[in-house]
C-alpha positions in Angstrom: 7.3 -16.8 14.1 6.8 -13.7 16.0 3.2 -12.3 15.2 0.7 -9.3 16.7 -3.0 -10.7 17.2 -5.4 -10.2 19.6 -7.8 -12.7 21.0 -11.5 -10.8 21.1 -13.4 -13.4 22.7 -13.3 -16.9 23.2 -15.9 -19.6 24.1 -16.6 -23.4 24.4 -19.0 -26.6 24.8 -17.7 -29.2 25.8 -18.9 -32.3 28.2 -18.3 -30.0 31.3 -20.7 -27.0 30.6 -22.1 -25.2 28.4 -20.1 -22.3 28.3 -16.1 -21.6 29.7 -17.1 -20.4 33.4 -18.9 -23.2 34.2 -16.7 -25.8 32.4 -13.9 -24.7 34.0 -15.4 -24.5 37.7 -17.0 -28.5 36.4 -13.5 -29.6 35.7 -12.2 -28.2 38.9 -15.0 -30.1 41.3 -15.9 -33.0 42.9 -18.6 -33.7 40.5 -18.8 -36.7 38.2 -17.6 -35.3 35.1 -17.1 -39.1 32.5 -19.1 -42.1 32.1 -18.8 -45.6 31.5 -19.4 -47.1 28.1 -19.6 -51.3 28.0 -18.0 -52.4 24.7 -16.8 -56.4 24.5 -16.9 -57.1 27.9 -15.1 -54.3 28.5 -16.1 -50.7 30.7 -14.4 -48.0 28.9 -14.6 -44.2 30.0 -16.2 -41.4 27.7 -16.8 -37.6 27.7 -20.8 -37.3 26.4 -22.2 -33.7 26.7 -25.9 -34.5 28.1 -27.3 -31.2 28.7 -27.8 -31.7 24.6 -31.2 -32.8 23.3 -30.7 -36.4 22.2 -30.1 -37.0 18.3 -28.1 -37.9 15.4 -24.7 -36.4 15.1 -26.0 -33.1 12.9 -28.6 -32.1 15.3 -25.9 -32.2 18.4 -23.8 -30.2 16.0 -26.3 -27.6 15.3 -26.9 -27.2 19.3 -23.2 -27.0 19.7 -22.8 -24.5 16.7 -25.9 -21.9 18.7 -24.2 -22.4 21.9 -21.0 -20.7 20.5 -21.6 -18.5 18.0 -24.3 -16.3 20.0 -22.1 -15.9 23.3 -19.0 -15.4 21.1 -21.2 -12.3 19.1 -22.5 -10.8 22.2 -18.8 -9.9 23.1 -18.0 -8.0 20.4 -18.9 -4.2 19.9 -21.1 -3.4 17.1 -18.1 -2.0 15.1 -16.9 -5.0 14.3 -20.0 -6.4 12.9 -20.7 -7.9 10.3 -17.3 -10.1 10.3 -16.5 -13.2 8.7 -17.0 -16.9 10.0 -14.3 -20.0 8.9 -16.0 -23.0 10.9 -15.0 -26.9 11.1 -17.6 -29.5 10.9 -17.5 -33.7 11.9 -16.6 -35.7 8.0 -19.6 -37.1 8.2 -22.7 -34.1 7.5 -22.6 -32.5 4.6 -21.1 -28.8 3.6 -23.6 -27.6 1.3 -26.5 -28.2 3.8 -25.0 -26.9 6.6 -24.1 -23.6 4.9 -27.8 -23.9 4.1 -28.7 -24.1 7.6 -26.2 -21.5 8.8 -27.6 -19.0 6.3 -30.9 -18.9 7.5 -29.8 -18.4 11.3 -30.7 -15.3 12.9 -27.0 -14.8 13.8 -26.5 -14.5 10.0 -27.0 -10.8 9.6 -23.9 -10.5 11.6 -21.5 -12.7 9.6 -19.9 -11.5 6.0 -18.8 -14.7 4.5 -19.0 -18.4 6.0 -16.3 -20.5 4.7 -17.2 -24.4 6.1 -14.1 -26.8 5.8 -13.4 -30.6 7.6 -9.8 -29.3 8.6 -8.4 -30.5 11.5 -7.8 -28.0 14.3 -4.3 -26.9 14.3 -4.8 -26.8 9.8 -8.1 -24.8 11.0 -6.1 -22.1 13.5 -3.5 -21.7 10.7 -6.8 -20.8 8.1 -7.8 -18.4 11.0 -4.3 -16.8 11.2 -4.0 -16.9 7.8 -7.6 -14.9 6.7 -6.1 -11.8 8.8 -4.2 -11.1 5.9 -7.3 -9.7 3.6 -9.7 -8.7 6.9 -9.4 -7.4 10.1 -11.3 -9.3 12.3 -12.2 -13.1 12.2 -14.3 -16.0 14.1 -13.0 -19.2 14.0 -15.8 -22.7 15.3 -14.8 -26.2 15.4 -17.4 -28.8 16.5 -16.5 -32.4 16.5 -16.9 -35.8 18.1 -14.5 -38.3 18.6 -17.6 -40.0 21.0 -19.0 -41.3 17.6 -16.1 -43.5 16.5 -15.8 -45.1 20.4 -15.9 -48.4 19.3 -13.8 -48.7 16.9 -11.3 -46.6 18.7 -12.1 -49.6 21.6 -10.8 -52.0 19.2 -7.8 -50.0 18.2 -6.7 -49.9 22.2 -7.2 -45.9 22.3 -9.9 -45.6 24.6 -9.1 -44.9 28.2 -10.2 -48.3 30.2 -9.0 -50.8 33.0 -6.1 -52.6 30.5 -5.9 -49.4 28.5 -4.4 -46.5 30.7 -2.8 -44.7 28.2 -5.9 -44.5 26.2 -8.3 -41.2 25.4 -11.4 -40.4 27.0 -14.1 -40.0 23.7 -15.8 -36.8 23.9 -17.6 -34.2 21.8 -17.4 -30.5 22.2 -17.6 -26.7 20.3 -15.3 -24.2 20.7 -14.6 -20.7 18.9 -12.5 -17.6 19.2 -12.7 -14.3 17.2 -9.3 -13.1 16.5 -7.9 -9.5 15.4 -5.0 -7.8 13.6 -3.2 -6.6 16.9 -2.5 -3.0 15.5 -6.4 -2.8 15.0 -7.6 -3.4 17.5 -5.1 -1.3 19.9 -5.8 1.7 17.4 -10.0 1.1 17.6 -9.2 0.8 21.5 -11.3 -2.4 21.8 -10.3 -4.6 24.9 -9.1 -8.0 24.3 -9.1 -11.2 26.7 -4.9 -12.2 25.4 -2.5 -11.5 22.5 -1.2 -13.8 20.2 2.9 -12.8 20.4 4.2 -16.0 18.8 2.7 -19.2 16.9 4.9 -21.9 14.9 3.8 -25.3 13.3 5.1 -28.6 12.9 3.6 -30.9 10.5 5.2 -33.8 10.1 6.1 -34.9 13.9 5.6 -38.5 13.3 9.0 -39.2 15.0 7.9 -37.5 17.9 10.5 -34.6 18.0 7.7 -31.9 16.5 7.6 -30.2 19.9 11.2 -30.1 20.9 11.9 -28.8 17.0 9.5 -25.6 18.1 10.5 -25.2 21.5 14.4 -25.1 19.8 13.3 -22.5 17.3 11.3 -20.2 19.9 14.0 -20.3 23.0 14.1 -16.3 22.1 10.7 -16.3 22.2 9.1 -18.3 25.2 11.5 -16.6 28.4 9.6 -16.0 31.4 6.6 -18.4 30.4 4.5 -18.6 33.8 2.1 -21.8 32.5 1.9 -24.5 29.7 -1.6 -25.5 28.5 -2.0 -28.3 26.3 -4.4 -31.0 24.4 -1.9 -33.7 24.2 -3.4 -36.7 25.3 -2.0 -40.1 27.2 -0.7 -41.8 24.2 3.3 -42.6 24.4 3.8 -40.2 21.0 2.1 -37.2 23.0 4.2 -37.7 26.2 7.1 -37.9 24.7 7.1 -35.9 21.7 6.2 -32.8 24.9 8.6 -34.3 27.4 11.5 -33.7 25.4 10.5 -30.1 24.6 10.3 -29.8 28.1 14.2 -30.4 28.4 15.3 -27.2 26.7 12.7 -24.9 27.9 14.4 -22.3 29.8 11.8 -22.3 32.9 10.1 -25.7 32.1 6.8 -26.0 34.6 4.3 -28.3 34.7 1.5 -28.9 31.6 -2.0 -28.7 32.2 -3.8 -31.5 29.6 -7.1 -29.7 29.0 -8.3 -33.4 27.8 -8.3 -34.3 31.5 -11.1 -31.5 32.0 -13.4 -32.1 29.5 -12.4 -35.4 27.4 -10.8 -35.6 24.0 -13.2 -33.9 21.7 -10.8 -33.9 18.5 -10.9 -30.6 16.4 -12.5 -28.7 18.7 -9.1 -29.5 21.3 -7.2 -26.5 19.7 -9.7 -23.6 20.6 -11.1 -24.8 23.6 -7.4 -25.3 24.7 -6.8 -21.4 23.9 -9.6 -20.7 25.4 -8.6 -22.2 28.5 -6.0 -19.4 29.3 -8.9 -16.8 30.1 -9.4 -19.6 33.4 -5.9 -19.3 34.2 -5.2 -16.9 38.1 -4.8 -13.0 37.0 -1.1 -12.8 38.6 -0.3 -15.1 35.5 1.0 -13.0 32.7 2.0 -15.1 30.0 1.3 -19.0 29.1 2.7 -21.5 26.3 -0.2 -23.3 24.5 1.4 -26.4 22.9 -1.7 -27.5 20.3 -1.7 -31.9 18.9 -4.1 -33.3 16.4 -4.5 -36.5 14.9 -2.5 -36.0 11.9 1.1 -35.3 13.3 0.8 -32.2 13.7 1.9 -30.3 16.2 1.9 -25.7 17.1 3.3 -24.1 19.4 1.4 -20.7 20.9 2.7 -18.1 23.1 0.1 -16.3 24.9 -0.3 -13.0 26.8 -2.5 -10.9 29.1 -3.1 -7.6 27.5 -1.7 -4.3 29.4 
């Protein structure tokens, strides 16, 4: 459906770097950017961040959680302080004392209400959509790690090695956005890195037609569309489900997979992949963000430079 919201800032961590500038410039280089991971015999390919201080799962989370939250504050003016924070967390750590550790973060006094949920990250962006109903402003985190269920993924045939091509590359990552009623934020006069113009979901595209279903409802929508970003990954269901929606496009172009810059890093995918359109050359105007996750669902984003 046709929607008016306004992207404040965005930000991410992911295996790459530590913020979008330099993941983006990582992804781009020469530089090693995966590493190997033995597993039965086998030499499969993973995404680990390692400028983190080693530990369990919760600590890397915590470290992931600072280096987004704090950059993504920094960007905003002080008007729209204190605002409120919706932020997805791995299954496995606990709600109640995260919220407990959140709480007593100095970035606190700038956050209203902390709402802490395991959705995944298309359920998460619909959440963030959805608050701007009762606020004006909203910041949106997911952290995960699909790194810490490698070997059973290995077993499964999903991981990305030398018999299994069409596999993922396990990874771990942050990424956050704060996002604005559009009329707001035009009327405060507050900059904005993109607008929002369109979003639609799909949530049952088991039978891989999701994306072709929201390319067919937004033809009106998506003309002139001068890049497609997305977080499909290799698996036959992703390529075909977007390869069919590519058919009836009216300008169809070629799709950058932000998995190949930073590794699959579950949850997080959705952001960091709309983050990715701040990276994109200025002459491009507008962008299609087509959004996967590991429960059939699939979105489908429109994206636009602010005049």
């Amino acid at each position: 459906m046709r929607v008016d919201y306004s992207i404040l800032a965005s930000e991410v961590a992911v295996p790459t770097g530590m913020n979008l500038s330099i993941a983006h410039a990582v992804s781009h280089s020469d530089l090693a950017r995966f590493s190997l991971y033995d597993f039965d015999q086998q030499a499969y390919t993973i995404a680990p961040i390692e400028y983190l201080e080693a530990g369990e799962i919760e600590s890397r989370v915590k470290q992931l959680i600072l280096l987004i939250i704090d950059p993504l504050l920094s960007k905003l003016p002080q008007a729209l302080k204190p605002l409120p924070l919706l932020i997805s967390i791995p299954h496995t750590l606990n709600q109640s004392k995260m919220l407990d550790w959140l709480e007593q973060q100095a970035f606190s006094q700038y956050i209203s209400k902390i709402t802490i949920c395991y959705s995944a990250g298309i359920e998460v962006l619909q959440q963030c959509t959805g608050s701007l109903d009762s606020c004006d402003v909203t910041m949106c985190v997911c952290v995960d790690s699909v790194l810490e269920n490698v070997e059973s993924l290995a077993e499964q045939g999903e991981v990305l090695g030398k018999e299994t091509p069409w596999g993922v590359i396990p990874g771990e990552g942050a990424a956050g956005i704060v996002m604005g009623k559009g009329g707001t934020i035009r009327q405060l006069k507050i900059g904005c890195e993109s607008t929002m113009s369109y979003v639609d979901y799909d949530w049952k595209s088991d039978d891989r037609r999701g994306c072709l279903r929201l390319a067919r409802k937004a033809k009106e929508w998506v003309k002139n569309i001068d890049a497609i970003h997305s977080d499909m990954v290799n698996l036959r269901s992703h390529t075909e489900d977007l390869g069919f929606a590519l058919s009836v496009l009216p300008n169809p172009s070629s799709v950058t997979s932000t998995n190949e810059w930073w590794g699959t890093i579950g949850s997080a995918s959705v952001l960091a992949t709309l983050s990715s359109f701040q990276c994109l050359p200025n002459h491009i105007q507008s962008g299609l963000v087509y959004l996967f996750d590991q429960h059939h669902a699939r979105a489908l984003i429109k994206l636009e430079r602010p005049e």
